[in-house]
C-alpha positions as CSV (number, residue, x, y, z in Angstrom):
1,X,3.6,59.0,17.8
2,X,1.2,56.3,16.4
3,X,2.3,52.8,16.1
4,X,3.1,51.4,12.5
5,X,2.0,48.0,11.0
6,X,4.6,45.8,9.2
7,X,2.6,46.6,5.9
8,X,3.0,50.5,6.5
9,X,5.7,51.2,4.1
10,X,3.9,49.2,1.2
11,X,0.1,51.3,1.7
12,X,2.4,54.8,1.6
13,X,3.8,53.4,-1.4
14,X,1.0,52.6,-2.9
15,X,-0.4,55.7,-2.4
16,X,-2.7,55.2,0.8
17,X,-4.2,58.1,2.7
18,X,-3.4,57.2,6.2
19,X,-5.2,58.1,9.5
20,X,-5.1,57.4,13.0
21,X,-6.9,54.4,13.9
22,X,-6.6,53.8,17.9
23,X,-3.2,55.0,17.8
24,X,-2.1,53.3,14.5
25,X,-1.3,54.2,11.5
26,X,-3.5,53.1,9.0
27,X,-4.4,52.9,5.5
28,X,-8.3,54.5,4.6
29,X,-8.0,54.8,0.8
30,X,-5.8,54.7,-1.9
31,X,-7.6,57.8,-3.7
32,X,-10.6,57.6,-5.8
33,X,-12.9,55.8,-3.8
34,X,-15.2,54.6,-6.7
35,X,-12.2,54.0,-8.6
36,X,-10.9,51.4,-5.4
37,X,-14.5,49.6,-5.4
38,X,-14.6,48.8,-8.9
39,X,-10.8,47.4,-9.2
40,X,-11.7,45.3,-6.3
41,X,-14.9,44.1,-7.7
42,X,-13.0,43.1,-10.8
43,X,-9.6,41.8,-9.2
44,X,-8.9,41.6,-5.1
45,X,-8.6,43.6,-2.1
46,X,-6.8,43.1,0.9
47,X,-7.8,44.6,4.2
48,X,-4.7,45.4,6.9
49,X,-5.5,44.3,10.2
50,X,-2.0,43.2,11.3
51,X,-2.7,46.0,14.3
52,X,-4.7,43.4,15.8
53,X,-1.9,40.5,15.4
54,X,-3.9,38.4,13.7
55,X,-3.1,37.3,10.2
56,X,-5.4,34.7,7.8
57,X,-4.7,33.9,4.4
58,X,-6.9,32.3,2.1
59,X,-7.0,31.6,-1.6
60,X,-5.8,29.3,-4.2
């Protein structure tokens, strides 16, 4: 059984493919691929990496 990140529930919800990624569970697209680059480029992304227990936020 892999190990599941606090955010787990929300990428499922939002429609994440998920893989094992050194025994966790995690998030590697949310479909389109080109479709995720360009709302990104246009908007925000945000990468998971609460598996390695380390969380920054910045931003205004």
């Amino acid at each position: 059984m892999t190990k599941q990140t606090i955010l787990n529930e929300a990428h499922r919800q939002l429609g994440a493919r998920m893989v094992d990624f050194g025994g966790w569970d995690m998030p590697v697209n949310y479909g389109s691929q080109i479709d995720e680059h360009h709302e990104v480029r246009k908007s925000v992304g945000m990468f998971d990496v609460s598996h390695m227990t380390v969380v920054d936020v910045n931003g205004a």
